[in-house]
N, C-alpha and C positions, 0 to 999 in steps of 0.2 A: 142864375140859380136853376138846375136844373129841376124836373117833373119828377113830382115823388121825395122830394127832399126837402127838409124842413130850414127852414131859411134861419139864421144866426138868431133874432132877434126872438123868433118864436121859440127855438129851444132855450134863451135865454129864461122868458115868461117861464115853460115847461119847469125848467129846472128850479123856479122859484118858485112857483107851486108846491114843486115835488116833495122842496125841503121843508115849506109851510106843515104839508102835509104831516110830514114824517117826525118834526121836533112838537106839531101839536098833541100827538099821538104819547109825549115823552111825559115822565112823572114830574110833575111840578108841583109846588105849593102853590092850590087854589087860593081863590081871594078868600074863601070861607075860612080855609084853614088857617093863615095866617092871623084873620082876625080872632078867629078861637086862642092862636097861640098868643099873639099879643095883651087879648083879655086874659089869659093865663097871667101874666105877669104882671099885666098892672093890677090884678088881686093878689098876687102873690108878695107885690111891695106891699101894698095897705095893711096886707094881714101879716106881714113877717114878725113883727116887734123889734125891728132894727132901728137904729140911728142913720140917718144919709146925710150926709156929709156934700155942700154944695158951695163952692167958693169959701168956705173954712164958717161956714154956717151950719151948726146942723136943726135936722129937722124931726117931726114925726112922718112913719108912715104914711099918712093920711095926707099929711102936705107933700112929700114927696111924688104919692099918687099923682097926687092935683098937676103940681108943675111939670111931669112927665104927660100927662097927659095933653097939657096944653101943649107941649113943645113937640109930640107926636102930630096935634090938629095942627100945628103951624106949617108943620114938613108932610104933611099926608100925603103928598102927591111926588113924590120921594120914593117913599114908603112901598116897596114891591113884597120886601119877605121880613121874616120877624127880624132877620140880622141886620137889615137898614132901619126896621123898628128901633134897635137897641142902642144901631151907631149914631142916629142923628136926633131923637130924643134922650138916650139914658149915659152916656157917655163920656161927654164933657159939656163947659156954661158956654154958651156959643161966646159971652162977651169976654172971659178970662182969658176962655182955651183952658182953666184948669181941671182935670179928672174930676169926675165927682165917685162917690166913695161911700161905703156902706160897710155900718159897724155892726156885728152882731154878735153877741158874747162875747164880748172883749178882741174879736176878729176884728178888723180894718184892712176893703178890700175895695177892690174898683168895682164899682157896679155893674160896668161892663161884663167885663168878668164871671159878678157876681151872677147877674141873668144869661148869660151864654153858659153857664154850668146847670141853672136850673132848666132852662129849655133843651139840653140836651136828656137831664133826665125828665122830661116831657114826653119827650120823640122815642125814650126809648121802653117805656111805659105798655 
């Protein structure tokens, strides 16, 4: 290696730095933000007045809260942005595999769905 020149290893380091640097610098969804968006919707099930629909059970509001909520503390470490919020809690029954589904006004739709439409008009609020 000659004087003055930086050896493989260290520009290695450098360049990982460099990019640490430059993608921490980029917009992301905060952990604060997330949690605000996620608590968005889990009021926004409780209070809808819809029917949810869980392995061909359905339920109230209130109970669907609950069990989304517990299935979100189960997977929390999962959990980076609201759309892995929605996929591994609100989604489908982990033991089915069947969709779960939410009825409102005579509507019958995948909950999925159903919160990826309200959190976009969230974001765009």
């Amino acid at each position: 290696m000659r004087r003055g020149s930086m050896g493989f290893r260290a520009l290695q380091v450098y360049a990982a730095f460099l990019f640490f640097c430059l993608t921490a610098a980029l917009p992301a969804e905060s952990g604060e933000s997330v949690r605000q968006e996620i608590n968005h919707l889990l009021q926004y099930i409780e209070s809808s007045g819809c029917i949810f629909i869980r392995n061909s059970k359905e339920s109230t509001p209130a109970e669907a809260r609950t069990h989304i909520q517990k299935k979100y503390d189960h997977f929390r470490d999962r959990v980076k942005t609201t759309e892995d919020f929605i996929k591994y809690a609100a989604t489908k029954s982990t033991i089915s595999g069947k969709p779960y589904k939410v009825r409102c006004n005579g509507r019958e739709t995948r909950t999925a769905d159903w919160l990826h439409t309200e959190l976009e008009k969230l974001r765009n609020r």
